[in-house]
C-alpha positions in Angstrom: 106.2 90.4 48.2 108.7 91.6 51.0 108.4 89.8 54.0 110.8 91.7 57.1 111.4 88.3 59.9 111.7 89.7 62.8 113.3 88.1 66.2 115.0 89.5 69.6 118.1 87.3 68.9 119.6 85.5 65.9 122.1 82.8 67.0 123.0 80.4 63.9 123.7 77.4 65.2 121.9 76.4 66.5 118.3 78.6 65.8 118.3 77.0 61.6 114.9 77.1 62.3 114.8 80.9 62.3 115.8 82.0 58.7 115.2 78.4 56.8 111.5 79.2 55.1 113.6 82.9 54.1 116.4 80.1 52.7 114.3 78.0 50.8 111.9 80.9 49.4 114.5 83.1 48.3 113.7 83.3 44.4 110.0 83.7 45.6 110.4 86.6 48.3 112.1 89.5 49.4 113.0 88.7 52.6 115.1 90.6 54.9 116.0 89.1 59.2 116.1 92.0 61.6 117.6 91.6 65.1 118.7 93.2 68.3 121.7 90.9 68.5 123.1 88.5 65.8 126.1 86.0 65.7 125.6 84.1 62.6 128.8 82.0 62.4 128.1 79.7 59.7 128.9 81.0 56.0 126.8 78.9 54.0 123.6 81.1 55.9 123.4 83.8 53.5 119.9 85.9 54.3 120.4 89.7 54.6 120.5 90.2 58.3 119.9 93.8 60.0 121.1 94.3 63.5 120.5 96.6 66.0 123.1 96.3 69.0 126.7 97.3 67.5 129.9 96.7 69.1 130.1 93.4 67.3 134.0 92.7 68.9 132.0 92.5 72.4 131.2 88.8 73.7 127.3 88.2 72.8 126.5 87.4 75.9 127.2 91.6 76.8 125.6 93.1 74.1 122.3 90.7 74.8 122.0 93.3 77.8 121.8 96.3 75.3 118.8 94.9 73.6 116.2 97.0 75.3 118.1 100.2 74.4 118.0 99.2 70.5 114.6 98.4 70.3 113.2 102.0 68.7 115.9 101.6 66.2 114.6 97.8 65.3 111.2 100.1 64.7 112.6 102.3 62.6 114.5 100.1 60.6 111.8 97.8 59.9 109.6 100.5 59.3 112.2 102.3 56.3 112.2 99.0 54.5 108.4 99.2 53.9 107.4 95.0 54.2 104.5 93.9 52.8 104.4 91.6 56.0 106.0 91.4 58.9 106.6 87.7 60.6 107.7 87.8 64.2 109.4 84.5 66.1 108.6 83.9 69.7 105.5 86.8 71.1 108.0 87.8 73.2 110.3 90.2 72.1 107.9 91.1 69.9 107.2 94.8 70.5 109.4 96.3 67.7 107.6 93.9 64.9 104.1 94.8 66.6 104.7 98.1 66.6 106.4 98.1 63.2 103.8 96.4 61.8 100.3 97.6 63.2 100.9 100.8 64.6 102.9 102.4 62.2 102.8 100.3 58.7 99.3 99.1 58.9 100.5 95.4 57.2 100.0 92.2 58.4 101.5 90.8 61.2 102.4 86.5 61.5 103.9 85.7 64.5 105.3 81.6 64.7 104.9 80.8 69.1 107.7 78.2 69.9 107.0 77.6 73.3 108.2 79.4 75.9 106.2 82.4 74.9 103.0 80.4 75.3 103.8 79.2 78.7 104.7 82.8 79.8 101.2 83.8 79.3 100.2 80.6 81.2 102.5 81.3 84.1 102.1 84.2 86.8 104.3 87.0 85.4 107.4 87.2 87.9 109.5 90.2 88.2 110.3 92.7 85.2 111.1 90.5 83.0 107.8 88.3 83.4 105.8 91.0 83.2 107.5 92.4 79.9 107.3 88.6 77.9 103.3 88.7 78.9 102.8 92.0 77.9 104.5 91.2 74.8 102.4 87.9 74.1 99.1 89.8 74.9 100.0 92.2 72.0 100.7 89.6 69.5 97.1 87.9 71.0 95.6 91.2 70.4 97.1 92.8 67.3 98.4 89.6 65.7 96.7 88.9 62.1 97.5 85.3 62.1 99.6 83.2 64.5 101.5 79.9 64.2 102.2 77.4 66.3 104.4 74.3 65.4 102.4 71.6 67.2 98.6 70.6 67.7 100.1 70.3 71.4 101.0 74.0 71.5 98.3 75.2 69.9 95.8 73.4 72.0 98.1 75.3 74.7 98.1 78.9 73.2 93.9 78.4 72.9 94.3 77.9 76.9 96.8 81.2 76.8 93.6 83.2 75.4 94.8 83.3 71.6 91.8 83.6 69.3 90.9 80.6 67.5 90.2 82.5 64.4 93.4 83.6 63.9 95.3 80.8 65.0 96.5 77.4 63.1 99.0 74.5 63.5 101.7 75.3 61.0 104.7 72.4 61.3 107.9 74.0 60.0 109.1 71.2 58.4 113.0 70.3 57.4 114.9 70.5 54.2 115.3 66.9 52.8 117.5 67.9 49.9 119.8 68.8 52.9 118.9 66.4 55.1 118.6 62.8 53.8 120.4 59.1 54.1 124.5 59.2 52.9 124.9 58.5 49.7 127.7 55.9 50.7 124.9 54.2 52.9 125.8 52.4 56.1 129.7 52.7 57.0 129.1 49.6 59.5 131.2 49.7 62.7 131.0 50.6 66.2 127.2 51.7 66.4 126.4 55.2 66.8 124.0 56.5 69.1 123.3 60.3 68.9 121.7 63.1 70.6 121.0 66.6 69.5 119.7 69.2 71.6 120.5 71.9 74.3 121.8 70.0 77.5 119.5 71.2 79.7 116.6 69.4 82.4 114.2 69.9 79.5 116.1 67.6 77.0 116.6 64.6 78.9 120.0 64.1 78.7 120.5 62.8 82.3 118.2 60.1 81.3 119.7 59.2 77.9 123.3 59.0 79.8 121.8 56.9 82.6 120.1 54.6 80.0 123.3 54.0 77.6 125.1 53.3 81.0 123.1 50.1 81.3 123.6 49.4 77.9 126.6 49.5 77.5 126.8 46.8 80.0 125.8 44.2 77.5 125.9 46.4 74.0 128.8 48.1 73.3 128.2 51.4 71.3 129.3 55.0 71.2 127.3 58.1 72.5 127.7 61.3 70.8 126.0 64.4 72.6 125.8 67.2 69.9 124.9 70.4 71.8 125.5 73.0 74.5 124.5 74.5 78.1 123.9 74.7 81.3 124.4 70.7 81.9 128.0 70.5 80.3 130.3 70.3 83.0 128.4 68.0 84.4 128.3 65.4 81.3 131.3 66.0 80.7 132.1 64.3 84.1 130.4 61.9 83.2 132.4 61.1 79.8 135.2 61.2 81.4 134.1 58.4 83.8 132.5 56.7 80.4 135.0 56.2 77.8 131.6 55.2 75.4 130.4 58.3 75.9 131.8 61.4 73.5 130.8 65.3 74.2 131.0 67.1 70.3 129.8 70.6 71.8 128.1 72.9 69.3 128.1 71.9 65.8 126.9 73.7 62.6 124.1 71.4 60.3 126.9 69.8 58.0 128.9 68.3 61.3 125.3 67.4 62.6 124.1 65.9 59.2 127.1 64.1 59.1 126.6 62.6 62.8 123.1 61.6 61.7 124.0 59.7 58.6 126.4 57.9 60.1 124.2 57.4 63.4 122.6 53.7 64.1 119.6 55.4 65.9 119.4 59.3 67.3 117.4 59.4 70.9 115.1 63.2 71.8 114.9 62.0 75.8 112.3 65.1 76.3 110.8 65.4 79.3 108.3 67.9 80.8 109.5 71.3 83.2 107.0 73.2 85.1 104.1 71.8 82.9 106.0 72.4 79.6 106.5 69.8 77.1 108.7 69.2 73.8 106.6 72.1 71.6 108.2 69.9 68.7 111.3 68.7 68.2 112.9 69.5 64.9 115.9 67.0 65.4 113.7 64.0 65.3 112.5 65.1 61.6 116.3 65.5 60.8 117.2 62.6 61.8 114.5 60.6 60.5 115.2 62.5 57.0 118.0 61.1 57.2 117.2 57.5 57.5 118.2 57.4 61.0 115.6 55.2 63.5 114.8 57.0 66.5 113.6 56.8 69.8 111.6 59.1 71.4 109.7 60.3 74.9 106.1 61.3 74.6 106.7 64.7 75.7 104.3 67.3 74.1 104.4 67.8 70.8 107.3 65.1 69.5 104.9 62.3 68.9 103.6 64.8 66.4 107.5 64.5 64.7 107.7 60.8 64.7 106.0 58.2 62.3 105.0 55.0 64.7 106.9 53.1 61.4 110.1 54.7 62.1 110.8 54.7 65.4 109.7 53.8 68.6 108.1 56.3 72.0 108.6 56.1 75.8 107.5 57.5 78.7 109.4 60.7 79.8 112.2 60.1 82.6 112.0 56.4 82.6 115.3 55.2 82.0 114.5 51.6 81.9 112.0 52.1 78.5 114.6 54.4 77.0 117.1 51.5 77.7 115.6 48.9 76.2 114.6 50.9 73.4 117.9 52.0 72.5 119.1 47.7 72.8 115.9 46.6 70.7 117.3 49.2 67.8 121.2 48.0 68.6 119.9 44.6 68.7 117.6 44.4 65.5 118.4 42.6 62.5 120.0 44.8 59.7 116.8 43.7 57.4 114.5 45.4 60.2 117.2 48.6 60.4 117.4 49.1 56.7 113.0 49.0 56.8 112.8 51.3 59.5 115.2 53.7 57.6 113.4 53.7 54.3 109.7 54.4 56.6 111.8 57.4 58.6 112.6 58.7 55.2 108.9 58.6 53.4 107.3 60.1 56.5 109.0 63.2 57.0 109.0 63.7 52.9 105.6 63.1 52.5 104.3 65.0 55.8 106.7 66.9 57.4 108.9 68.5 54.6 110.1 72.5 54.2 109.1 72.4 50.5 105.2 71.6 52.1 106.1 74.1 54.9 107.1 76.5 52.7 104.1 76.4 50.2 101.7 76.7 53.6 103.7 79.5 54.8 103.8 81.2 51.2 99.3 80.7 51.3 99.5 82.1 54.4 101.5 85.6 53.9 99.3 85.8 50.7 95.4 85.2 52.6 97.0 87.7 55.5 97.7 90.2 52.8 94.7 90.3 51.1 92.8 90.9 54.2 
């Protein structure tokens, strides 16, 4: 089975998510990513990629504004390469796969929502560009054979969007645990670790995760490490410099952030909710619980869905104080309790949450669209 995945932009890091079912299913599919715009920096991502947009000396941030001009030629390519089924990430952007698929292929058509295309359909369309992501996420609703979502929370949301119940399931994405999973060397000891992974954005929490490891470190000394990138940077970084704790990594391939997670004493996803949007998942808490790291967590849309009650503990989005003492009662437990925690993080995401299970639903799902 050939299987074209189709997206607007391919950036790798951090978007793993993107080509890891195409990764892990390799020796079972034909598989083939087609793009607009790519930057895949990290060598060890090896997945044919076709792109659209040339003029690959040019920063990415220009040739992002060419994508609308390269969209027949995503068509066309797609089309040549004759998929048995085409698999579309985010409804919007999704005019070259719909029309690739539908219109001129006649195969089946999966589309994964990740969030911000269901909450465009839910918002009132502002300007061009609102009006083009909800046309795009009506044709996906309309023409769509089956659609994903990666969270009871969003699909309960996409149902509210207008997406047809028939053709619409929860379908968790899972991480690889023979990638991710607990150091062989086991716990370094030391200065503990505290991490965070994630875009440093309102959405993410990171003001409240810095606010609560400044009252921590008034009685528990520890380090802060803030994996990631965006529009909040200069502004931690101000902070960091005023916080010697506190240290800013940047963008990081999945090795450097494996390797932060191992060695991590817990990892913190401080979502919050923005204009009535939650967490849609949270894929860095399944990481780092795969990797036997305790975490702490807000209750923002779907990440309770991500966390085992066993492994970790949940607070109420934007209040420092609970994500405060939270982070101390993980610092402060005894290693016994730490090393317990660790071994439930691990089980959970195995047994429920894994990409071997992910892929094996996804792989059901290509063949039942297929056969319709």
């Amino acid at each position: 089975m050939r299987v074209a995945l189709t997206k607007s932009t391919l950036l790798v890091p951090p978007t793993y998510f993107a080509v890891a079912h195409a990764e892990r299913m390799r020796d079972e599919l034909d598989w083939r990513v087609f793009t607009l715009a790519a930057e895949v920096t990290d060598p060890h991502v090896d997945v044919p990629v076709t792109e659209m947009v040339p003029f690959h000396s040019a920063p990415f941030a220009q040739r992002e504004w060419l994508i609308p001009f390269f969209m027949p030629a995503m068509v066309h390519a797609v089309v040549a390469w004759r998929p048995d089924v085409v698999h579309q990430h985010f409804a919007t952007w999704s005019w070259p796969a719909v029309r690739a698929a539908r219109r001129l292929l006649g195969v089946p058509l999966v589309t994964t929502l990740h969030g911000a295309d269901v909450f465009a359909r839910l918002r009132p369309a502002r300007g061009a560009m609102g009006r083009w992501h909800s046309r795009n996420v009506d044709l996906v609703a309309r023409y769509g054979t089956r659609t994903l979502a990666v969270s009871t929370y969003l699909a309960d949301h996409a149902l509210r969007a207008g997406f047809d119940s028939a053709r619409l399931q929860v379908h968790y994405q899972g991480v690889d645990t023979e990638f991710f999973q607990p150091s062989p060397e086991g716990s370094t000891g030391g200065r503990p670790v505290v991490l965070f992974v994630g875009a440093l954005n309102e959405q993410k929490g990171i003001v409240d995760l810095l606010a609560a490891s400044e009252t921590v470190q008034t009685q528990h000394d520890h380090e802060l490490v803030v994996i990631g990138d965006g529009p909040f940077r200069s502004r931690i970084d101000d902070v960091a410099r005023l916080h010697p704790h506190i240290r800013v990594v940047g963008t990081a391939d999945r090795r450097d952030v494996r390797a932060w997670m191992q060695r991590a004493t817990l990892q913190v996803v401080p979502s919050r909710t923005v204009d009535g949007r939650g967490e849609s998942a949270g894929l860095v808490a399944l990481e780092a619980q795969a990797c036997g790291t305790p975490i702490v967590t807000t209750r923002s849309g779907g990440l309770p869905e991500m966390t085992d009650p066993l492994s970790g503990q949940q607070v109420d989005e934007g209040s420092v104080g609970q994500l405060a003492d939270a982070v101390t009662q993980v610092l402060t437990m005894q290693s016994g309790v730490r090393e317990e925690l660790r071994r439930d993080a691990v089980r959970f995401v195995r047994r429920d949450r894994s990409l071997r299970g992910s892929c094996d639903e996804l792989h059901a799902i290509y063949r039942e669209a297929a056969e319709r």
